[in-house]
Phi, psi and omega in degrees: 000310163294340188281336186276331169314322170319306185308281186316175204138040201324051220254038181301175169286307175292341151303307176261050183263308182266351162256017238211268153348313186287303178286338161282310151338269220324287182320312172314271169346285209296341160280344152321289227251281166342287164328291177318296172305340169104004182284136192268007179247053157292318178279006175287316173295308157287317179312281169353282234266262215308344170273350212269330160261031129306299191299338200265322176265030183243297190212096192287317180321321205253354140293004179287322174299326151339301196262342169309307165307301180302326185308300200290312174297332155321312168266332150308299176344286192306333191281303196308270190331335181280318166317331198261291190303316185288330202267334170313294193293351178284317184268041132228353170260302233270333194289290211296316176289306187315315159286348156296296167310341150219032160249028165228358154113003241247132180221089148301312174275006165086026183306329201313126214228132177229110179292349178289354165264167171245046159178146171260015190295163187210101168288127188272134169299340175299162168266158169304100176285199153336116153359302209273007175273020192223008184273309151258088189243027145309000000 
């Protein structure tokens, strides 16, 4: 699944145009902002960003090995983290309530099986509106 995000991977001439620009800017600030401040690595930040937007408006073509990489560590990134944020929010939201819930006895979807009924049917008290209430119902 990731190797095929890879693939797709967009390496038009106006793509790497825009990274070339997007990541050199970026950089460009940060040697700025470095500067400014009295920092002595200042030209590690600058220098790159000025070359990464000379090459994206000059010769976009020669950032494709470049933009191939950043792209690629992006979207790993992006797979770890999503993974990482969901298993946070599931053991710390998701766990505590769900033990809450049934240590106060609490059946939100009605699970509970009684055999003394005869149907589990649940008549809705609303009346049936309009056709035109069921076309959007987003």
């Amino acid at each position: 699944m990731v190797l095929s995000e890879i693939k797709k991977i967009d390496s038009s001439r106006k793509k790497l145009r825009e990274f070339g620009f997007l990541v050199g800017g970026v950089l460009v600030a940060l040697g700025i902002l470095f500067w400014w401040r009295g920092r002595i690595f200042y030209p590690y930040f600058f220098i790159p960003g000025i070359v990464l937007v000379m090459a994206g408006a000059f010769l976009p073509s020669a950032l494709m090995p470049f933009q191939k990489i950043w792209m690629s560590a992006a979207v790993l990134l992006g797979w770890v983290m999503t993974r990482l944020i969901l298993s946070v929010l599931f053991f710390l939201v998701v766990t505590p309530m769900s033990m809450i819930l049934r240590l106060i006895g609490k059946d939100i979807l009605d699970q509970k099986l009684e055999p003394s009924q005869e149907s589990y049917w649940k008549s809705c008290s609303q009346a049936t509106g309009s056709p035109s209430d069921y076309e959007r119902q987003f």
